[in-house]
C-alpha positions as CSV (number, residue, x, y, z in Angstrom):
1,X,-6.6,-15.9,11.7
2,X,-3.2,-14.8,12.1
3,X,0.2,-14.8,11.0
4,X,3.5,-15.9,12.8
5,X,4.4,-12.1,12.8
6,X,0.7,-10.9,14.4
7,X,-0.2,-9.7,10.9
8,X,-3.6,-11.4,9.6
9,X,-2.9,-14.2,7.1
10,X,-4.4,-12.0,4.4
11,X,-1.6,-9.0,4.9
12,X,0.8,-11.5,5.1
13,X,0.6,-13.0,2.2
14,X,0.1,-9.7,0.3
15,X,3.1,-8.6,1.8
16,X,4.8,-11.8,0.5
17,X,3.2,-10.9,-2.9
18,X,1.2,-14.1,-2.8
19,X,-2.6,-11.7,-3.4
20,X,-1.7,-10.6,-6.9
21,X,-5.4,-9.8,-7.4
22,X,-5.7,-7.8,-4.2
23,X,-4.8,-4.1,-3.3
24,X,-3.7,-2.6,0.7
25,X,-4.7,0.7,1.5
26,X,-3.4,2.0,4.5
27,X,-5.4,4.9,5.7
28,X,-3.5,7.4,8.5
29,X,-5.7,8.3,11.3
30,X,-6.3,11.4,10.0
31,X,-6.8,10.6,6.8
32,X,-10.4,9.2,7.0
33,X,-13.3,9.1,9.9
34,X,-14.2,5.8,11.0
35,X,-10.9,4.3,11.2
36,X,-12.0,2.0,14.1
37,X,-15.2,1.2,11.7
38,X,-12.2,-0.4,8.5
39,X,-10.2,-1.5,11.2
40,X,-13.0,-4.8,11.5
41,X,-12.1,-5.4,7.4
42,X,-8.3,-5.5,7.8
43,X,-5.8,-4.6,11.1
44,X,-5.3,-1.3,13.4
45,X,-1.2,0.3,12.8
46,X,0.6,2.5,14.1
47,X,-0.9,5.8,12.9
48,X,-4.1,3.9,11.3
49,X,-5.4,0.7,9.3
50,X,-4.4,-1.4,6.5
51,X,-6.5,-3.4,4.8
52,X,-5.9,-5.5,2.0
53,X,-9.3,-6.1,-0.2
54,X,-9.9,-7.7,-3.7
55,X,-8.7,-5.5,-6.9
56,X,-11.5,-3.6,-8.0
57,X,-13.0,-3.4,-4.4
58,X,-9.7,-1.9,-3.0
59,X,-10.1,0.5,-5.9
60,X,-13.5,1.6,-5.0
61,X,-12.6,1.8,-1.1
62,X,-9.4,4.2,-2.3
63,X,-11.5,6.1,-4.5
64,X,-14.1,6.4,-1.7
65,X,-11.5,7.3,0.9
66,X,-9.6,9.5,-0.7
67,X,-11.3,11.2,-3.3
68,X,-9.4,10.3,-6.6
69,X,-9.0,7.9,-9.0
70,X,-6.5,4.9,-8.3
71,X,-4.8,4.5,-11.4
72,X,-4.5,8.5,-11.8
73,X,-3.1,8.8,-8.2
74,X,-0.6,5.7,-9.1
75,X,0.2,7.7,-12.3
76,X,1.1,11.1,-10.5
77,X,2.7,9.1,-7.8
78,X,5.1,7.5,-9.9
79,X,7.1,10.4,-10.9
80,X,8.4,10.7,-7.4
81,X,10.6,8.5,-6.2
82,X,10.1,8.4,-2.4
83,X,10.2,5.4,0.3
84,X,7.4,3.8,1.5
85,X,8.0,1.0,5.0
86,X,8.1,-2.8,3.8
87,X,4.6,-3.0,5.8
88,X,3.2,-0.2,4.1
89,X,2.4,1.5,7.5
90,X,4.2,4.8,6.5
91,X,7.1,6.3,4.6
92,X,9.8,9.1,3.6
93,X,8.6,12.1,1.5
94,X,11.3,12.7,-0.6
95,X,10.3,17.0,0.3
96,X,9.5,16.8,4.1
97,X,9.6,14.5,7.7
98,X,5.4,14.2,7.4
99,X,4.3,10.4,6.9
100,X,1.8,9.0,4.4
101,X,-1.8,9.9,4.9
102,X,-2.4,7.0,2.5
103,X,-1.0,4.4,0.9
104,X,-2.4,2.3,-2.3
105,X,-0.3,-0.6,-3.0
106,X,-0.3,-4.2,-5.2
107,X,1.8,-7.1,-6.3
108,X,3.1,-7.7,-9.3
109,X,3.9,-11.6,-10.2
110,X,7.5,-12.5,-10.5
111,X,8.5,-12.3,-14.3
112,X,11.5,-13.4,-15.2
113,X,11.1,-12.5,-19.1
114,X,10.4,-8.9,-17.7
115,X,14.2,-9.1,-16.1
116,X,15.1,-6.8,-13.0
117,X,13.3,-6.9,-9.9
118,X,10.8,-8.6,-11.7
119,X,13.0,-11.3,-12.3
120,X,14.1,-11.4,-8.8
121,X,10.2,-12.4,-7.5
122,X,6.8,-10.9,-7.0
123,X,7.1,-7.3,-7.1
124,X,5.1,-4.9,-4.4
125,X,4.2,-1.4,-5.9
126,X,3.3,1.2,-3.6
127,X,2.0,4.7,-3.9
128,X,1.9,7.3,-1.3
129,X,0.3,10.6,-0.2
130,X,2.0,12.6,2.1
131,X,0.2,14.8,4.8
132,X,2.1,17.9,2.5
133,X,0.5,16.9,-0.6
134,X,3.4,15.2,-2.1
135,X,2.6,11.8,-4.2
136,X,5.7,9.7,-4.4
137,X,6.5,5.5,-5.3
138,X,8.3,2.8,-4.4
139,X,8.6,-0.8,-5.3
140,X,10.7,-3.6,-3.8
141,X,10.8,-7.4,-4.4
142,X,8.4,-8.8,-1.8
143,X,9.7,-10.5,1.2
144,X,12.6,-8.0,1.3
């Protein structure tokens, strides 16, 4: 099924931060063989595929993919502050022009007690990879 916007329902509503137990990985083209092969468990994008799986699945795929540890990738990552697109598709390193080659993001559920962003509605956490080995974050109220 599909969205309003082309997207399938599931990347939608992650993108909305409505799949609080899921995790998107977008995987550049270069990135990972068999891109046409993950492109039947989520959607083909510009430069490769994003697909939105349950938590500890998404972490296995990532892991899989890419060769390291989710939550010590997201760790490293967060120490850069860098800019990753609103449909995870691709980004700015903060040191060069080169986009993502991957991209392992999740939503966080609005909290207002938490204040900031948080307060402001489900939060979208993203951690990137860029093809010149740079890890950087971002994070943005969904729907933004």
């Amino acid at each position: 099924m599909s969205g309003d916007d082309g997207r399938s329902d599931r990347v939608s509503a992650f993108l909305a931060g409505d799949r609080p137990d899921d995790v998107a990985l977008f995987l550049s083209e270069g990135t990972v063989e068999g891109v046409e092969k993950l492109a039947a468990h989520g959607e083909r994008v510009d430069g490769g595929v994003l697909v939105v799986v349950s938590g500890q699945n998404g972490r296995n795929a990532f892991t899989a993919a890419t060769g390291l540890d989710a939550f010590t990738f997201a760790r490293e990552a967060m120490e850069r502050e860098g800019a990753v697109e609103r449909d995870l598709s691709g980004g700015d390193c903060p040191d060069c022009d080169a986009g993502p080659e991957f991209v392992f993001a999740f939503a966080e559920e609005e909290n207002e007690e938490a204040g900031g962003l948080y307060a402001e509605g489900s939060v979208l956490h993203a951690y990137a990879r860029c093809a010149c080995g740079v890890a950087y974050a971002d994070r943005w109220v969904a729907g933004e």
